[in-house]
HTML snippet that shows the backbone in 3Dmol.js (N, CA, C, O; Angstrom):
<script src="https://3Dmol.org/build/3Dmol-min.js"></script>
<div id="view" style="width:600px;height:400px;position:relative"></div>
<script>
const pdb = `
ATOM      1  N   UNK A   1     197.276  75.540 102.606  1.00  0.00           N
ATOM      2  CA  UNK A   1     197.703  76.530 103.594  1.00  0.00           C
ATOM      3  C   UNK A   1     198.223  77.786 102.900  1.00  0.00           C
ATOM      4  O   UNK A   1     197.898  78.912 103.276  1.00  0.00           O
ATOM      5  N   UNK A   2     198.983  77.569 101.947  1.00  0.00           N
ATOM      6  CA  UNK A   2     199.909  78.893 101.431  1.00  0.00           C
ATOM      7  C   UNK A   2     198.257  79.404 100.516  1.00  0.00           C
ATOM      8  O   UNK A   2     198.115  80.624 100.591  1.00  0.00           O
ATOM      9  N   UNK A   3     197.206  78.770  99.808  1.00  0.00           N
ATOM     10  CA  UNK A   3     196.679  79.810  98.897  1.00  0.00           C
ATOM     11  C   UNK A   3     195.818  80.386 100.228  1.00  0.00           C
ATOM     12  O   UNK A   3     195.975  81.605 100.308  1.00  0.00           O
ATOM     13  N   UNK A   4     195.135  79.964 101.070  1.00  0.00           N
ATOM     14  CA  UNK A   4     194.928  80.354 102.541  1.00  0.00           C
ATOM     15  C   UNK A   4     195.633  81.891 102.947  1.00  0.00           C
ATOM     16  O   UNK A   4     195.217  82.978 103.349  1.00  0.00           O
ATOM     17  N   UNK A   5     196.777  81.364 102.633  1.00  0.00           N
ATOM     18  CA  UNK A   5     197.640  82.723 102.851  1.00  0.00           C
ATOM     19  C   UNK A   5     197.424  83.806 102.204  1.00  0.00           C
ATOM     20  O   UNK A   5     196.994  84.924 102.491  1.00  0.00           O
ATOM     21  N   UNK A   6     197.936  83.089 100.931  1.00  0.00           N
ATOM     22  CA  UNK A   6     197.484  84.321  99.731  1.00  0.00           C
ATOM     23  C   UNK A   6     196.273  85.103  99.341  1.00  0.00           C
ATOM     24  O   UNK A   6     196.261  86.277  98.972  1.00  0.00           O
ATOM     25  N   UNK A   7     195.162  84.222  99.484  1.00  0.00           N
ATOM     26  CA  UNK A   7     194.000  85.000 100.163  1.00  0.00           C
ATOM     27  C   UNK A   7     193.917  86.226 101.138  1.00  0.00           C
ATOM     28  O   UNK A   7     193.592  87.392 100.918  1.00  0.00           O
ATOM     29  N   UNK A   8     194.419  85.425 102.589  1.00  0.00           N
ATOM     30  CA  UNK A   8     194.310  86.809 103.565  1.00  0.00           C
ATOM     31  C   UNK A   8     195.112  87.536 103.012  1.00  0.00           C
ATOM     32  O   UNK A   8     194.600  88.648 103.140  1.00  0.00           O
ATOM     33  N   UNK A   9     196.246  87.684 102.356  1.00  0.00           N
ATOM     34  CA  UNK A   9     197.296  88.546 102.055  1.00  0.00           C
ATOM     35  C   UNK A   9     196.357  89.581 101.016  1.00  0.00           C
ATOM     36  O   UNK A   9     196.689  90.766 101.056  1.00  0.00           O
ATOM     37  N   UNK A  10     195.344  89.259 100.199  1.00  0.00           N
ATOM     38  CA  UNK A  10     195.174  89.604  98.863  1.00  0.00           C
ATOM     39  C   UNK A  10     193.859  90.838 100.057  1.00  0.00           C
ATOM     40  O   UNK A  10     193.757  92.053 100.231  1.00  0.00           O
ATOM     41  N   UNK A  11     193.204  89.727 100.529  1.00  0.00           N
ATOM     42  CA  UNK A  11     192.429  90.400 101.159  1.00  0.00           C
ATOM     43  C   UNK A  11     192.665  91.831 102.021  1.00  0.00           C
ATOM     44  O   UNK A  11     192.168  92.939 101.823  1.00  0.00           O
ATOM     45  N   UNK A  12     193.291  91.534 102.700  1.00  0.00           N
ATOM     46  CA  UNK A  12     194.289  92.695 103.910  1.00  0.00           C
ATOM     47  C   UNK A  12     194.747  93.927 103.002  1.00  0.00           C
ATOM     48  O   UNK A  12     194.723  95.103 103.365  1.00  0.00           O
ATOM     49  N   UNK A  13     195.330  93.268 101.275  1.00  0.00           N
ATOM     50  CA  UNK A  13     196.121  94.518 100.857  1.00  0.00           C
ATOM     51  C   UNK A  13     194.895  95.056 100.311  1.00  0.00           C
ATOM     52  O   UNK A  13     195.004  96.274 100.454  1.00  0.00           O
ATOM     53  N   UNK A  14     193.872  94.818  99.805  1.00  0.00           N
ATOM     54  CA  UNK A  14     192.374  95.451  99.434  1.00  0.00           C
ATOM     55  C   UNK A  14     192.474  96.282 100.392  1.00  0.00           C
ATOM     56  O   UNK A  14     193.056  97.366 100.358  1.00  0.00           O
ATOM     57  N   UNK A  15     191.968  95.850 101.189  1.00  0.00           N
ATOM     58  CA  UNK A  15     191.046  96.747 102.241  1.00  0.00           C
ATOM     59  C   UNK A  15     192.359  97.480 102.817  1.00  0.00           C
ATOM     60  O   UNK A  15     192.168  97.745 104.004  1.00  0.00           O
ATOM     61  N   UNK A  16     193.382  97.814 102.459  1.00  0.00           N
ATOM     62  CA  UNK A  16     194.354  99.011 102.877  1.00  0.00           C
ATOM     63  C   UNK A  16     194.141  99.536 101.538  1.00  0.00           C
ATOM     64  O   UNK A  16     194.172 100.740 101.796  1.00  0.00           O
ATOM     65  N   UNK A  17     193.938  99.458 100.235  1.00  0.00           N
ATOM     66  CA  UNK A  17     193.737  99.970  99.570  1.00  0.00           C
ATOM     67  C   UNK A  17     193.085 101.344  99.423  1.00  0.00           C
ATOM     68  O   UNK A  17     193.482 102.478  99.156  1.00  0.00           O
ATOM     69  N   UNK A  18     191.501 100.558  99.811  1.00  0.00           N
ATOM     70  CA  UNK A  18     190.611 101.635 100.068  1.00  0.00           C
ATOM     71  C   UNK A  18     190.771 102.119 100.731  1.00  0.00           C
ATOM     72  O   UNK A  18     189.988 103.054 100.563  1.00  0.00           O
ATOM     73  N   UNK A  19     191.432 102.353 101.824  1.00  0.00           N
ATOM     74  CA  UNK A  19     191.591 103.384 103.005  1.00  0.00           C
ATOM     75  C   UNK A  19     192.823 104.357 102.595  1.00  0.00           C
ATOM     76  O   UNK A  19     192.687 105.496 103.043  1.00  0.00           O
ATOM     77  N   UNK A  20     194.147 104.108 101.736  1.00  0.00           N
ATOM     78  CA  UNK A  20     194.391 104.992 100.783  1.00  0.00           C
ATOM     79  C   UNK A  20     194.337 106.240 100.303  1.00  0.00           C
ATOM     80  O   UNK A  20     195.022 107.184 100.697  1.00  0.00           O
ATOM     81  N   UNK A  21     193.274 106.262  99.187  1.00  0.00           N
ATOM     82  CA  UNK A  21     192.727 107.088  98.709  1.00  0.00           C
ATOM     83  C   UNK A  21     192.767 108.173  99.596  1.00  0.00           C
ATOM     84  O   UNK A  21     193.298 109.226  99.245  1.00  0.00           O
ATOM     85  N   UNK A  22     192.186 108.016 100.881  1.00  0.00           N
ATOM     86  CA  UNK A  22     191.571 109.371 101.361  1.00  0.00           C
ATOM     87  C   UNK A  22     192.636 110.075 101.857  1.00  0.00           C
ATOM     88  O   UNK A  22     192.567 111.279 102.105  1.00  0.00           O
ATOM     89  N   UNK A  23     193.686 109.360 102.031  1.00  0.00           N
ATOM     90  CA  UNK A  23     195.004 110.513 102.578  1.00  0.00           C
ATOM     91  C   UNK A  23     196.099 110.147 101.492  1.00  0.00           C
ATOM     92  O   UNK A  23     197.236 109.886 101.884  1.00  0.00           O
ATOM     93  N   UNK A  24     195.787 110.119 100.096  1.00  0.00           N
ATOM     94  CA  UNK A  24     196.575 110.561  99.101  1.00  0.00           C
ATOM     95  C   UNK A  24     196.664 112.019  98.666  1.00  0.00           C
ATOM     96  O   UNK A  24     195.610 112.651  98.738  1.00  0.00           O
ATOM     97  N   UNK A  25     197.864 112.724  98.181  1.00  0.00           N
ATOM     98  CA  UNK A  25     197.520 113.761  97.641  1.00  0.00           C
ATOM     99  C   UNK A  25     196.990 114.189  96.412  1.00  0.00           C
ATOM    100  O   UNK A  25     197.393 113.766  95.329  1.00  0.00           O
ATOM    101  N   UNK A  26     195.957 115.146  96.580  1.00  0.00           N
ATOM    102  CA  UNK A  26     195.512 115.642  95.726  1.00  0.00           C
ATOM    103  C   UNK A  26     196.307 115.521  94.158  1.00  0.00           C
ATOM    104  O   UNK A  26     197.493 115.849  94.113  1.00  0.00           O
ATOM    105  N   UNK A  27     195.427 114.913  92.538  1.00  0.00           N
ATOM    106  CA  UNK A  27     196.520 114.733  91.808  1.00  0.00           C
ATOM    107  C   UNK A  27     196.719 116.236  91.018  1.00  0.00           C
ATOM    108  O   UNK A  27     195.765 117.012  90.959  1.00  0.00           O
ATOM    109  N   UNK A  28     197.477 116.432  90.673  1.00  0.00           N
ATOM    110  CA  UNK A  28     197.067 117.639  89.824  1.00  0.00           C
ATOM    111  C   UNK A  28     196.684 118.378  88.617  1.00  0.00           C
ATOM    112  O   UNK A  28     196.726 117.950  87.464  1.00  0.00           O
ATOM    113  N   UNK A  29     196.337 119.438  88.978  1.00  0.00           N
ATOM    114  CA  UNK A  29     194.893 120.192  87.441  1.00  0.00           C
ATOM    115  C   UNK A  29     195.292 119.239  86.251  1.00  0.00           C
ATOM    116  O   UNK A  29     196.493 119.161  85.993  1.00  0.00           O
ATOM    117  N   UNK A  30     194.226 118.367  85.360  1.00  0.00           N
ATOM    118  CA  UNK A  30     195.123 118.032  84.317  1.00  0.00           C
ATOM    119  C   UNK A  30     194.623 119.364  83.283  1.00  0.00           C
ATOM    120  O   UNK A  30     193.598 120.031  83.423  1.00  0.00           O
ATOM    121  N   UNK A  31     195.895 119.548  81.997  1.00  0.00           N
ATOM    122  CA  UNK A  31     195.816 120.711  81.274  1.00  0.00           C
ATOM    123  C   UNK A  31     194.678 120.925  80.447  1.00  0.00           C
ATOM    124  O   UNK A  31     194.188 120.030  79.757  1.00  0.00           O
ATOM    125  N   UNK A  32     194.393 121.696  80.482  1.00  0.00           N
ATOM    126  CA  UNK A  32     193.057 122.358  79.878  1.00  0.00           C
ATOM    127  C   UNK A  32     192.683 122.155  78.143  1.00  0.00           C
ATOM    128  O   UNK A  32     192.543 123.222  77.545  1.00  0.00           O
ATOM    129  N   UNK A  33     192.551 121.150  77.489  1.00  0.00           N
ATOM    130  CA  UNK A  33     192.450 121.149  76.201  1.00  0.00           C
ATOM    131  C   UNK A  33     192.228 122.559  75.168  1.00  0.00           C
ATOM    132  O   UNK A  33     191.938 123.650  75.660  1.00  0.00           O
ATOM    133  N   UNK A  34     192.342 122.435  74.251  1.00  0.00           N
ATOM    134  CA  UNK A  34     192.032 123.572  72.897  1.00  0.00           C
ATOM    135  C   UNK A  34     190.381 123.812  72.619  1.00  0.00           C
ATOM    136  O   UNK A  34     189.750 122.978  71.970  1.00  0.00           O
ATOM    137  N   UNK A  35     189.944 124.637  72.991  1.00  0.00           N
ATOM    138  CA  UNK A  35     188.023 124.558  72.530  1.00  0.00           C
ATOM    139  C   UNK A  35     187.819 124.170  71.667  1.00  0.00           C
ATOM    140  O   UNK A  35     186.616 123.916  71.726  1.00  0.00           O
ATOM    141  N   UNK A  36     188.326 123.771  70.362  1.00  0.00           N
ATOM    142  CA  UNK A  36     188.511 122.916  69.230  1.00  0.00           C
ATOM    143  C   UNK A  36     188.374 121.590  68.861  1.00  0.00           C
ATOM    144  O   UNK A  36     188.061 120.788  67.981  1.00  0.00           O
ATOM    145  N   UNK A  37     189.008 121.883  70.660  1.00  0.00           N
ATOM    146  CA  UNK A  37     188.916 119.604  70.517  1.00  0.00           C
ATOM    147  C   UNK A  37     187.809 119.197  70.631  1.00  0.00           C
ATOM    148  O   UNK A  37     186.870 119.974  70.804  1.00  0.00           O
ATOM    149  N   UNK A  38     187.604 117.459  70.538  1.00  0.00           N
ATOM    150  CA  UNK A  38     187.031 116.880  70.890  1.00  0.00           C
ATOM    151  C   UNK A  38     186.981 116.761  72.224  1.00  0.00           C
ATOM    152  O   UNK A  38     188.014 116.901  72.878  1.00  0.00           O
ATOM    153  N   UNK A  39     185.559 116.437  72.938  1.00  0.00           N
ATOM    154  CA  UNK A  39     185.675 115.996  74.424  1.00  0.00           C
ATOM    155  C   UNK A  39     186.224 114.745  74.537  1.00  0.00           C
ATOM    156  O   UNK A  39     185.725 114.077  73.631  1.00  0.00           O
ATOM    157  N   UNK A  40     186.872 114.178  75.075  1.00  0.00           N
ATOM    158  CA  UNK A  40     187.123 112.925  75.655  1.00  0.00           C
ATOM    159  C   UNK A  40     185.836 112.169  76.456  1.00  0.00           C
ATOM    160  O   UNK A  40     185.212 112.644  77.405  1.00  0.00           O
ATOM    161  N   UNK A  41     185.603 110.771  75.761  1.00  0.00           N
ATOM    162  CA  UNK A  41     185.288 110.064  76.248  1.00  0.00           C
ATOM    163  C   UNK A  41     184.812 109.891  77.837  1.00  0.00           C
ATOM    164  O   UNK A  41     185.774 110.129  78.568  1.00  0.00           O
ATOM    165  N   UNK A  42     183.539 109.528  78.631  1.00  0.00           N
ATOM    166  CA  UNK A  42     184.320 109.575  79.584  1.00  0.00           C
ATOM    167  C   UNK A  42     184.596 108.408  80.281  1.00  0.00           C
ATOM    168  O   UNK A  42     184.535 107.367  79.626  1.00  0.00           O
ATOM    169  N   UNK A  43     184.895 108.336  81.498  1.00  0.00           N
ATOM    170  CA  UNK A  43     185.557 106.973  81.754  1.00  0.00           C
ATOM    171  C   UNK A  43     184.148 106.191  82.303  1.00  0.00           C
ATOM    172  O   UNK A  43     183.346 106.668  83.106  1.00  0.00           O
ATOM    173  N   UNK A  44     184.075 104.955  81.693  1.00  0.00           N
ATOM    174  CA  UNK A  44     183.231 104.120  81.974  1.00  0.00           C
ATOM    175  C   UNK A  44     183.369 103.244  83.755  1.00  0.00           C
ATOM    176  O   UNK A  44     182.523 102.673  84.444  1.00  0.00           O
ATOM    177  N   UNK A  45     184.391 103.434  83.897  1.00  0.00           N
ATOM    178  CA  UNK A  45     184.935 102.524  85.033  1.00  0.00           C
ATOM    179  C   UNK A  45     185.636 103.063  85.759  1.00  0.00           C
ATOM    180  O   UNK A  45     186.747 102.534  85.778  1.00  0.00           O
ATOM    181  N   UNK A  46     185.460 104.513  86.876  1.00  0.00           N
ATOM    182  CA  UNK A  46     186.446 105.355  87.418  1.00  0.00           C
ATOM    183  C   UNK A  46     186.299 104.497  88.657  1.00  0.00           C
ATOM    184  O   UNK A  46     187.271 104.773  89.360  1.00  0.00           O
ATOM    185  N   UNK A  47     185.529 103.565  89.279  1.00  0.00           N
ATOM    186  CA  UNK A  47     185.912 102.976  90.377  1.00  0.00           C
ATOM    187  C   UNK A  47     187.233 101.768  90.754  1.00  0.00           C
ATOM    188  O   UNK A  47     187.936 101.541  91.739  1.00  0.00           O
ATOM    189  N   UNK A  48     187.086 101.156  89.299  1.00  0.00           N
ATOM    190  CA  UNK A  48     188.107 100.497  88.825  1.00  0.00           C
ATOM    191  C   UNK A  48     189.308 100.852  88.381  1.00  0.00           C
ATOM    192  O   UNK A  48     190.333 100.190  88.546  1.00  0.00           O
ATOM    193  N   UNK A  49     189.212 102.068  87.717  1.00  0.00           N
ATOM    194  CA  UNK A  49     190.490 102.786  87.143  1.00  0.00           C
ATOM    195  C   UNK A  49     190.946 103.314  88.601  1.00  0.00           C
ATOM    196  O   UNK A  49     192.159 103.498  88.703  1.00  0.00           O
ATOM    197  N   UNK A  50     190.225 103.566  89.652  1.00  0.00           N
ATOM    198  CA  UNK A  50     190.658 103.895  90.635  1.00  0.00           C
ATOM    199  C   UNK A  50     191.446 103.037  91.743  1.00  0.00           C
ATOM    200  O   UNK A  50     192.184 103.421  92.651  1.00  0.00           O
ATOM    201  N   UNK A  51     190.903 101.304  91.231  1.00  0.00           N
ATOM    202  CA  UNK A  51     191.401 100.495  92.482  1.00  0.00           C
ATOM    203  C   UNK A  51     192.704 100.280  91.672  1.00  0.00           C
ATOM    204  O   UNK A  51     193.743 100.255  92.333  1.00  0.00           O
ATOM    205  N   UNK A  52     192.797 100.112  90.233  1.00  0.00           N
ATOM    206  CA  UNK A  52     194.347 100.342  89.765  1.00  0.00           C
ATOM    207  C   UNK A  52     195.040 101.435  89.893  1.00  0.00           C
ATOM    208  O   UNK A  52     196.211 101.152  89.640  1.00  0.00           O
ATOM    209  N   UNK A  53     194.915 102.694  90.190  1.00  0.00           N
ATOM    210  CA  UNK A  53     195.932 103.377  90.840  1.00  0.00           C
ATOM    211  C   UNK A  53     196.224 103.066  92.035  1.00  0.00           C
ATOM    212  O   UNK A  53     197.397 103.026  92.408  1.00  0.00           O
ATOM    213  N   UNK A  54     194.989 102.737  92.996  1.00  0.00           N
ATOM    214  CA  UNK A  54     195.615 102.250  94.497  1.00  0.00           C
ATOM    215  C   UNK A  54     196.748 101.267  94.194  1.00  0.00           C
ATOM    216  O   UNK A  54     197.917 101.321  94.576  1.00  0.00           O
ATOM    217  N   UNK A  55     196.339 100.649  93.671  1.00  0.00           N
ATOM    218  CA  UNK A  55     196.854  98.923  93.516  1.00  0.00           C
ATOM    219  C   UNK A  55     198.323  98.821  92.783  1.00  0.00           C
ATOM    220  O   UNK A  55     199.154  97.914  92.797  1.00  0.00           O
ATOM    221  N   UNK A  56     198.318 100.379  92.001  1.00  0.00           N
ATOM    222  CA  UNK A  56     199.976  99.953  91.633  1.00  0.00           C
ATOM    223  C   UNK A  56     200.323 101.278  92.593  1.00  0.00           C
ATOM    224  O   UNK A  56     201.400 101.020  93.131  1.00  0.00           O
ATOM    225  N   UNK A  57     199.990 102.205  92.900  1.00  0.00           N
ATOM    226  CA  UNK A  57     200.625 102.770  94.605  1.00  0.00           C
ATOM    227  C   UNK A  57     201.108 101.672  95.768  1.00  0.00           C
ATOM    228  O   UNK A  57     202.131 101.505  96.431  1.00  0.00           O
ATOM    229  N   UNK A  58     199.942 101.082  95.662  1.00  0.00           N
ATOM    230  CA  UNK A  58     200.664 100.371  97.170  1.00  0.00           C
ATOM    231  C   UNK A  58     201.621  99.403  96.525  1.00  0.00           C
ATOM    232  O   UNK A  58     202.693  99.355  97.127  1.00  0.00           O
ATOM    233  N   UNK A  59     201.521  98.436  95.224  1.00  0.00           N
ATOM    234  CA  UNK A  59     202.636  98.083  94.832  1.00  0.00           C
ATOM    235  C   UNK A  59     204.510  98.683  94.422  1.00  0.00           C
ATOM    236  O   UNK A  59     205.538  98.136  94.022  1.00  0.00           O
ATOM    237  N   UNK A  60     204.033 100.263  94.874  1.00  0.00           N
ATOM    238  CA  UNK A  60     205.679 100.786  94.274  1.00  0.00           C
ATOM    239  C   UNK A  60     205.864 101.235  95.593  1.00  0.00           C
ATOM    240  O   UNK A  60     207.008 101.586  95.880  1.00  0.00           O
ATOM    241  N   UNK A  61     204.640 101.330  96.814  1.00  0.00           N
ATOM    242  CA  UNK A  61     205.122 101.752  98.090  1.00  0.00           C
ATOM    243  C   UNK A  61     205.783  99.998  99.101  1.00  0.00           C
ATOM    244  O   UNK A  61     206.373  99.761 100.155  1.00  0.00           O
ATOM    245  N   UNK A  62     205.334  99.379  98.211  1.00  0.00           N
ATOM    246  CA  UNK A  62     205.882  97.531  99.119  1.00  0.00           C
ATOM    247  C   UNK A  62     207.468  97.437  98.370  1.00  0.00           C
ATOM    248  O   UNK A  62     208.503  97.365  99.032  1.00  0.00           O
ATOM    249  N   UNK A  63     207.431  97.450  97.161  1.00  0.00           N
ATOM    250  CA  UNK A  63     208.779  97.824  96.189  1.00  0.00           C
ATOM    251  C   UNK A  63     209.710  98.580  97.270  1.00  0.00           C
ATOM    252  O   UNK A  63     210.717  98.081  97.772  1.00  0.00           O
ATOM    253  N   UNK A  64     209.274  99.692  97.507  1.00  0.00           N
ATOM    254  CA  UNK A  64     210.032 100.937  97.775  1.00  0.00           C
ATOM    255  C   UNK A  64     210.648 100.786  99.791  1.00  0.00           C
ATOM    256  O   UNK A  64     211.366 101.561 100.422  1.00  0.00           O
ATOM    257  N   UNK A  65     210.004  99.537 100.224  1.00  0.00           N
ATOM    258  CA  UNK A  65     210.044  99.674 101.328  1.00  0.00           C
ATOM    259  C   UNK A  65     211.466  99.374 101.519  1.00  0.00           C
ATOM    260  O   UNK A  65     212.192  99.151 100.551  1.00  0.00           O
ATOM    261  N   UNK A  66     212.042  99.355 103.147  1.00  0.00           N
ATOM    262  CA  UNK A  66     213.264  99.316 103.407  1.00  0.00           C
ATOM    263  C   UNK A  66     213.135  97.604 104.110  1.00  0.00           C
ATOM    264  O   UNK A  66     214.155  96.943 104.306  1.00  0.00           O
ATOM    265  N   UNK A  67     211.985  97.160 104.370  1.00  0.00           N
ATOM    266  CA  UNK A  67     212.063  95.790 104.815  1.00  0.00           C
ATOM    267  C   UNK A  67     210.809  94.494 103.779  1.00  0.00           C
ATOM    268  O   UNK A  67     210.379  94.700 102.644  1.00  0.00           O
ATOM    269  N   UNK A  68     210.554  93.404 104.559  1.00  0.00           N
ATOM    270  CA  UNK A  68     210.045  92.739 103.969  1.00  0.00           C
ATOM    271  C   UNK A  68     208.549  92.336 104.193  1.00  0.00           C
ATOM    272  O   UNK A  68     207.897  91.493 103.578  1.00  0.00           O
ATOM    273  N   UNK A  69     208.161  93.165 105.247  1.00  0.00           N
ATOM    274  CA  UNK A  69     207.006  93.062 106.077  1.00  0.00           C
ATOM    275  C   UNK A  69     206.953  91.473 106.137  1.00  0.00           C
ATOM    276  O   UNK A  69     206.440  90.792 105.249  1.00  0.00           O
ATOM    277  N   UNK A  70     207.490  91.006 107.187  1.00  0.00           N
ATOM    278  CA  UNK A  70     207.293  89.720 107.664  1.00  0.00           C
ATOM    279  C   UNK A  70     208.000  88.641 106.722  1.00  0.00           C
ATOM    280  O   UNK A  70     208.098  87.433 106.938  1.00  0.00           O
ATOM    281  N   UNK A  71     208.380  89.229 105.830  1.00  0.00           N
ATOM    282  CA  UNK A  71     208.450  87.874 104.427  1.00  0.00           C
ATOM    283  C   UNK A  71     207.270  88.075 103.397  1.00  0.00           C
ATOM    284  O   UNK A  71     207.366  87.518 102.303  1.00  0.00           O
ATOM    285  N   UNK A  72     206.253  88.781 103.667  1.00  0.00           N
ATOM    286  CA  UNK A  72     204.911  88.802 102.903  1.00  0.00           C
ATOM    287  C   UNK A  72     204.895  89.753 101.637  1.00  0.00           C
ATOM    288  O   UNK A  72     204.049  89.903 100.755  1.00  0.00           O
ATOM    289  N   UNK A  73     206.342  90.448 101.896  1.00  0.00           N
ATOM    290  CA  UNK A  73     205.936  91.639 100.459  1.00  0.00           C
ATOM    291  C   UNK A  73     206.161  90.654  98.881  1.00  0.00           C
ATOM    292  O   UNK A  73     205.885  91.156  97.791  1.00  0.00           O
ATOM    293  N   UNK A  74     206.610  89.448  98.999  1.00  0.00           N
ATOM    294  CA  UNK A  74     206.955  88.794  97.806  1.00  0.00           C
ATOM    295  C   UNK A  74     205.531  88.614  97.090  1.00  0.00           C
ATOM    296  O   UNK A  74     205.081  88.955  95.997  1.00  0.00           O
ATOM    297  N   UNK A  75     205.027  87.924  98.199  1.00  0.00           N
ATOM    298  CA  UNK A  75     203.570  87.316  97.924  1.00  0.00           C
ATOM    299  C   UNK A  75     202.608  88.454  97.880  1.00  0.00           C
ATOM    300  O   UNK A  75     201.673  88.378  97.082  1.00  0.00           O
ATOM    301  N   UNK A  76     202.749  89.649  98.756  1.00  0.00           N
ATOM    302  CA  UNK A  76     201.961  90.777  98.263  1.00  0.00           C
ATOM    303  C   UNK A  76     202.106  91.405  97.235  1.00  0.00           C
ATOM    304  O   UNK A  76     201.055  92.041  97.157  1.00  0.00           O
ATOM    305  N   UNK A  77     202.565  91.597  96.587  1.00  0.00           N
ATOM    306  CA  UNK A  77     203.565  92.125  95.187  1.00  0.00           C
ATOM    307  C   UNK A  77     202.577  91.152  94.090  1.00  0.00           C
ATOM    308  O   UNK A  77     201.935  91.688  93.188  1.00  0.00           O
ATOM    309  N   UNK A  78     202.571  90.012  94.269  1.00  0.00           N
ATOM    310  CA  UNK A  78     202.569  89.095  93.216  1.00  0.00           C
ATOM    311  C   UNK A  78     200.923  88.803  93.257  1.00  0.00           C
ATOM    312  O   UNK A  78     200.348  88.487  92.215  1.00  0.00           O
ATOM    313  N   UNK A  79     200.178  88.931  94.559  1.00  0.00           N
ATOM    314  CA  UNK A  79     199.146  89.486  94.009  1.00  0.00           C
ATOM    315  C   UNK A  79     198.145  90.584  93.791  1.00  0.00           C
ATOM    316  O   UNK A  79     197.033  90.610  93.263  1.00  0.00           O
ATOM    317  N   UNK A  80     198.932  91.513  94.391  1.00  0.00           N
ATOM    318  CA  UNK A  80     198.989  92.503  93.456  1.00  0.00           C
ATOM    319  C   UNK A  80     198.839  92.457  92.014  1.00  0.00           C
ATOM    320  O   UNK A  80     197.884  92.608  91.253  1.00  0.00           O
ATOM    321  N   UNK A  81     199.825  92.255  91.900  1.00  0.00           N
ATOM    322  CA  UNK A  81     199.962  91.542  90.354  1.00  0.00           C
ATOM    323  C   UNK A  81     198.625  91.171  89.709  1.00  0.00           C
ATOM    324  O   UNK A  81     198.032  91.938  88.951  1.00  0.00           O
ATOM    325  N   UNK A  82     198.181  89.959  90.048  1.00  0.00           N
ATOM    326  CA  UNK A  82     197.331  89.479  89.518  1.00  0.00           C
ATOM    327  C   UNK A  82     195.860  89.663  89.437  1.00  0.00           C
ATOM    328  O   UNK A  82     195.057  89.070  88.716  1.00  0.00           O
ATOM    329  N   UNK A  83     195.526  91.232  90.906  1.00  0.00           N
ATOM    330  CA  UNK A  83     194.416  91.719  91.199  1.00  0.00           C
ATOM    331  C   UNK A  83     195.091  92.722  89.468  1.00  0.00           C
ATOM    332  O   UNK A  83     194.317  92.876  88.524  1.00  0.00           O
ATOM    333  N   UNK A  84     196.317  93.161  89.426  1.00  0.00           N
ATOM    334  CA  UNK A  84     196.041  94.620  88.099  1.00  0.00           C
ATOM    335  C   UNK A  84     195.481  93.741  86.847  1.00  0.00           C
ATOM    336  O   UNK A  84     194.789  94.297  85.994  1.00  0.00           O
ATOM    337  N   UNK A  85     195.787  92.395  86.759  1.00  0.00           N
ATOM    338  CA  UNK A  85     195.802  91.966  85.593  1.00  0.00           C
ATOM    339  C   UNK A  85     194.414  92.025  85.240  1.00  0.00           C
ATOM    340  O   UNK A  85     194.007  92.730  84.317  1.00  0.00           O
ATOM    341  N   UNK A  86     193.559  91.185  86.067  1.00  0.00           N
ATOM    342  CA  UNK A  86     192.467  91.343  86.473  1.00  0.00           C
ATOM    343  C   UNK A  86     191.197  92.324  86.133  1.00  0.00           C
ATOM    344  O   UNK A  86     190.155  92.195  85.491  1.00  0.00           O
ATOM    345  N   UNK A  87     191.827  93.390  86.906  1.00  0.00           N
ATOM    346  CA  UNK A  87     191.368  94.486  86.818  1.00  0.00           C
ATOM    347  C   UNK A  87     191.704  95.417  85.125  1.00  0.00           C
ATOM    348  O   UNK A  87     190.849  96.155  84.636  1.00  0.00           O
ATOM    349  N   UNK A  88     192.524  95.270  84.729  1.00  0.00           N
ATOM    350  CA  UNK A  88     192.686  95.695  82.996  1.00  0.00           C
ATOM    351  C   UNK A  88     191.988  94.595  82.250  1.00  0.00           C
ATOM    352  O   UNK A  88     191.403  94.942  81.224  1.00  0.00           O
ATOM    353  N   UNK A  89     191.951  93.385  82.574  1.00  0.00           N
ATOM    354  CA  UNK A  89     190.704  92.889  81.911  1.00  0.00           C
ATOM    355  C   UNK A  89     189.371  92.734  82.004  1.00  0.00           C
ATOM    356  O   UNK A  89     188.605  92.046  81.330  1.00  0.00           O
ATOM    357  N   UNK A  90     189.133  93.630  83.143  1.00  0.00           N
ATOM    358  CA  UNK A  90     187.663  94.369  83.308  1.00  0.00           C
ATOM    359  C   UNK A  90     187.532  95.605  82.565  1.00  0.00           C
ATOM    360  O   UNK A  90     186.454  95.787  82.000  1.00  0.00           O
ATOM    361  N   UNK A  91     188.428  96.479  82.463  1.00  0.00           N
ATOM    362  CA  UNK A  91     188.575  97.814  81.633  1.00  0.00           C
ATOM    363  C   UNK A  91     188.391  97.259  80.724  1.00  0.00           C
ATOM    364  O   UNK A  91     187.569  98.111  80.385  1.00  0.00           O
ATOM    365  N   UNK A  92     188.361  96.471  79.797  1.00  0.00           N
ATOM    366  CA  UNK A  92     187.995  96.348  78.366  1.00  0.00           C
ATOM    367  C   UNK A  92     186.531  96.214  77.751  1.00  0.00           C
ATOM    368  O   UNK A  92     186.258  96.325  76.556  1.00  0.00           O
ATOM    369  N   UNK A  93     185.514  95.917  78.934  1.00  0.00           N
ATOM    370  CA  UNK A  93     184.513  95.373  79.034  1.00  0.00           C
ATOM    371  C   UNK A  93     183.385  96.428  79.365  1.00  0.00           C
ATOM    372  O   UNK A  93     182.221  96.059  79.516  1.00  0.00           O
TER     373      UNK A  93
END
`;
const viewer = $3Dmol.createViewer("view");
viewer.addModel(pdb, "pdb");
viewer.setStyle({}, {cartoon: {color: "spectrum"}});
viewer.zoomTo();
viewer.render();
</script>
């Protein structure tokens, strides 16, 4: 019953995830390197690097809340958790 839970829980906080994004604010200009430099790399995995910014947003916005949403922010938090871990051990790959 409880991994049942943790499932829909894991599931539900996904799919608020993606919906997210689109009414986040804009991040801002990053600074303009030296014409000298090297280009940077580029990112192999911006869909992923992207569900880890959702994913630790909505984790510092469940943190940050004033209640417990039902009792569920423990267990949302935690997998959370284990979707970032996850997900940085896909970035390596």
């Amino acid at each position: 019953m409880k991994s049942k839970v943790m499932c829909l829980t894991l599931l539900a906080t996904l799919m608020l995830l993606f919906a997210f994004p689109a009414a986040a604010p804009a991040a801002p200009n990053p600074p303009v390197p030296p014409a000298n430099a090297a280009a940077p790399a580029p990112n192999p995995h911006p869909q992923i690097q992207a569900a880890i910014y959702s994913l630790q947003q909505a984790r510092l916005h469940l943190m940050e809340a004033s209640h417990d949403f039902g009792g569920h922010r423990e267990d949302a938090v935690k997998a959370i958790d284990k979707a970032l871990h996850q997900l940085e051990i896909c970035m390596q790959y």
